[in-house]
N, C-alpha and C positions, 0 to 999 in steps of 0.2 A: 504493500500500500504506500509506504514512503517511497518507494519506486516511481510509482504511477503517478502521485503528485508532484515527486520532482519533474519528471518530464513533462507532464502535464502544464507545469509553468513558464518552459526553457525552451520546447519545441515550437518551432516554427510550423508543424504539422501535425494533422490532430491525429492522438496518440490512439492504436489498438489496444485495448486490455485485454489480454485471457486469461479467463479465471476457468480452472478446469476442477471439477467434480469428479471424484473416483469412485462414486457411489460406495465405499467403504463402509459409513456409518450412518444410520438412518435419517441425521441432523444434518447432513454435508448439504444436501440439493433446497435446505433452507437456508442454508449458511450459504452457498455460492450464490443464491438470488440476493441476498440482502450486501452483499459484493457489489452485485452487479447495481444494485439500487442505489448503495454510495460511490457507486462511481458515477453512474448515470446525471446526477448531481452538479459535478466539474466541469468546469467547461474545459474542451479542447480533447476529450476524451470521450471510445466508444466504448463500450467493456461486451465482451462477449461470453456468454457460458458455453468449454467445453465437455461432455460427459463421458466418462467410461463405462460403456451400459455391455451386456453378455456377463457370462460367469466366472467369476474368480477364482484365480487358483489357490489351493488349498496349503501350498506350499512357498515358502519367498514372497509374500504377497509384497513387500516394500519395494525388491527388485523388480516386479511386474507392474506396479507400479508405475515405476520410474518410466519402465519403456514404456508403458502405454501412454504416460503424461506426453513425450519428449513426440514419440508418434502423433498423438491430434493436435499439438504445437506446431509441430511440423506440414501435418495436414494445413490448418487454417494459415499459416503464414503463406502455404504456394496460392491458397483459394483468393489471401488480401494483399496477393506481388508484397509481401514485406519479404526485407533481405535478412536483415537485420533483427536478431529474438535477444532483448536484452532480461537477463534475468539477474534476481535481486541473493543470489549469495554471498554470503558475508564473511566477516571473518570466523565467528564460530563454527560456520559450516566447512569452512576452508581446513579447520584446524581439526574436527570430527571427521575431515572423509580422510588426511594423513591420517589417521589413528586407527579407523576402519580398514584403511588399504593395507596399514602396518602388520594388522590381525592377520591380514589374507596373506600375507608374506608374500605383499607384490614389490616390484623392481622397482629400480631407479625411475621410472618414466608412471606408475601407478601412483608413488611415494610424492611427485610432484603435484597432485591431487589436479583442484580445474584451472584451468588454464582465462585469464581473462579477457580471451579473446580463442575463440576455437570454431573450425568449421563444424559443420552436421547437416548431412546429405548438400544440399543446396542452398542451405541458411547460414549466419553466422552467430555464432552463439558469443554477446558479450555480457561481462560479469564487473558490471563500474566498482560492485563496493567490495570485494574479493578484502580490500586492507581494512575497512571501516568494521567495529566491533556491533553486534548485535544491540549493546546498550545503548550505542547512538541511534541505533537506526528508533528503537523505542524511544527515547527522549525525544527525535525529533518529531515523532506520532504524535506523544505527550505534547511538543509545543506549539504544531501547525494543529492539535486537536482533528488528528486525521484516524478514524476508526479502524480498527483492525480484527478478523478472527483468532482465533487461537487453537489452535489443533493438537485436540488431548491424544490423539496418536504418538506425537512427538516426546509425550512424558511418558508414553507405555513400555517398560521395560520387557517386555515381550520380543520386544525389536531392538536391532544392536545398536545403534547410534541412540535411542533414551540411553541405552546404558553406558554409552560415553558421555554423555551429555552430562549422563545424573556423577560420573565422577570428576567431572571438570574443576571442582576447587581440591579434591586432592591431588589430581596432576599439577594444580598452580602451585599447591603448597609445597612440591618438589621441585618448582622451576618452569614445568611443562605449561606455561600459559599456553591461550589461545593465539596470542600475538605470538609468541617464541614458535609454535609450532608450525602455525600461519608463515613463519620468516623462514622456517625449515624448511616447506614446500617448495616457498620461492625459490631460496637458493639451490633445492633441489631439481628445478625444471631450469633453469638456467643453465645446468650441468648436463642435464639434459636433450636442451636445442641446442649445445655443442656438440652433444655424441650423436646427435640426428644430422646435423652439417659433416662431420666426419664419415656417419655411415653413407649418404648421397655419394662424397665424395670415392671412397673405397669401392663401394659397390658398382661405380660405373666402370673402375679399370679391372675389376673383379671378373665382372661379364664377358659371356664370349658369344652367348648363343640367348638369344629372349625373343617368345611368341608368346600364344597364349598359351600353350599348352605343354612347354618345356623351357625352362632355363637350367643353363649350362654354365659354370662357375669354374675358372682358372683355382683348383685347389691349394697348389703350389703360393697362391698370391696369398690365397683365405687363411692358410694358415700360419703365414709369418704374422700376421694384422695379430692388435691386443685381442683379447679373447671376449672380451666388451664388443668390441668393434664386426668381429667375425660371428657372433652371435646376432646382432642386430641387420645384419648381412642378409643371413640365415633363415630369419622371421621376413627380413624386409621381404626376399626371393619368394617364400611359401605363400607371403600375402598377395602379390601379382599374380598368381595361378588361382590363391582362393581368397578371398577375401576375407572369409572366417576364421584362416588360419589360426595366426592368433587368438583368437577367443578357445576353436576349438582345441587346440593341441595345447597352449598353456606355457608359461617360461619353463615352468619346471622338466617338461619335457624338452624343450626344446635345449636347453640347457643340458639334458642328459643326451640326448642327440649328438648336439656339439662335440661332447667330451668324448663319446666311443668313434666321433669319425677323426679326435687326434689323434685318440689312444686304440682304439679296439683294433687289432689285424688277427684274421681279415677280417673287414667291415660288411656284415652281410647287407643287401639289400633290403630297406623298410620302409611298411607304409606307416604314414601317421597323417592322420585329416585329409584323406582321399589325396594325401600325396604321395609319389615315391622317391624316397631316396637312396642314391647310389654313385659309388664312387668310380670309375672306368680307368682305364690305362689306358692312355693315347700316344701317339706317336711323340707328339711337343709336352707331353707330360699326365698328370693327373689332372681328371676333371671331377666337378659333382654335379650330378644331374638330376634336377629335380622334374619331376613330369607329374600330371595331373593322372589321375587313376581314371582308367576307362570305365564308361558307366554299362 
């Protein structure tokens, strides 16, 4: 809501609001109308309700969720030609998803949490108050007297982020504030679009052979590269063949991949995420060759 008021006052264009409904709990499609009713209110501003209506899954419901919210976001933004979906993340949330991502014992590139400026499909996803703390953003509700809901999901420890949230003044009383971990991120994704400029770099003198349906990789090159570097390679390659790669095969593995094609002789031939991987003897040296699985 301090979102939509700010721009509401600063835009030169009258501003789209989506307010999406996840039909989760019996109060929400009252709670999203009466949204839509204070914003209706502003001038310079449209608000629209989007809903999650079909059956929910019984399992992750937070994760399904998410995609389903980021999906009819995405829908209505192609419907209103908007490029641009600015969301209101803050620093608390900045500093709960490092902490969340740290559970899942994800990478350097998870660890740098969101990014304040990111694509998604055909939109761009900006994030203006990524450094600004949750308490401003209430204070400033409190002094423009701008209404707000509150969403008792958020306090249910049923779900993993309440339960970060609910210990947030023990980690402060260690050091762990929301601003220090917030700063963590940052410096962590900074470190991060270095070793993404690096991998571009590598992977283009890396390649030998790229279609859709096979890339071919100078081995001999992949494996003098930092082992950072050759792994990012590695994913970057599987992702051009499949795009889910990534999600579906996981660092973890990919990482154990990595390691048996320095170490493992002989390196058998494997599938992983409808890929296959395989190392050949060639005349000018060793290659690896990844090929998409025939269906």
């Amino acid at each position: 809501m301090a979102l939509a008021y700010l721009l509401a006052r600063v835009s030169s264009r009258p501003v789209q609001a989506l307010i999406v409904d996840h039909g989760l709990r019996p109060e929400s499609k009252k709670e999203a109308q009466q949204v839509k009713n204070w914003l209706s209110q502003w001038s310079n501003i449209k608000p629209y309700i989007l809903r999650w209506d079909g059956p929910k899954p019984s399992r992750k419901i937070m994760e399904a969720a998410r995609a389903a919210r980021y999906e009819l976001l995405a829908r209505k933004c192609r419907a209103l030609k908007i490029r641009n979906l600015l969301l209101a993340h803050h620093q608390d949330d900045q500093a709960e998803t490092f902490l969340f991502r740290l559970a899942k014992g994800s990478g350097l590139d998870g660890l740098a949490a969101m990014k304040p400026v990111q694509p998604y499909d055909d939109l761009m996803l900006v994030r203006p108050f990524l450094s600004i703390p949750k308490a401003r953003l209430e204070a400033t509700c409190a002094n423009f007297k701008i209404p707000f809901v509150r969403d008792p999901s958020n306090e249910n420890p049923a779900f993993a982020r309440p339960r970060l949230r609910a210990s947030a003044d023990v980690l402060a009383a260690e050091g762990l504030t929301s601003k220090r971990l917030a700063l963590t991120a940052q410096r962590l994704s900074r470190a991060s679009q270095a070793l993404e400029s690096m991998t571009e770099k590598y992977f283009a003198q890396t390649v030998l052979i790229r279609d859709q349906n096979r890339i071919v990789l100078d081995f001999s090159k992949l494996e003098i590269l930092p082992e950072e570097i050759a792994l990012r390679i590695l994913i970057t390659s599987s992702c051009c063949l499949n795009p889910e790669a990534g999600r579906k095969i996981g660092l973890e593995r990919f990482e154990n991949l990595l390691n048996d094609l320095f170490h493992l002789r002989p390196f058998r031939c494997r599938t992983l995420g409808k890929l296959i991987f395989a190392l050949k003897k060639e005349k000018a040296g060793v290659t690896l060759r990844i090929d998409r699985e025939e269906n």
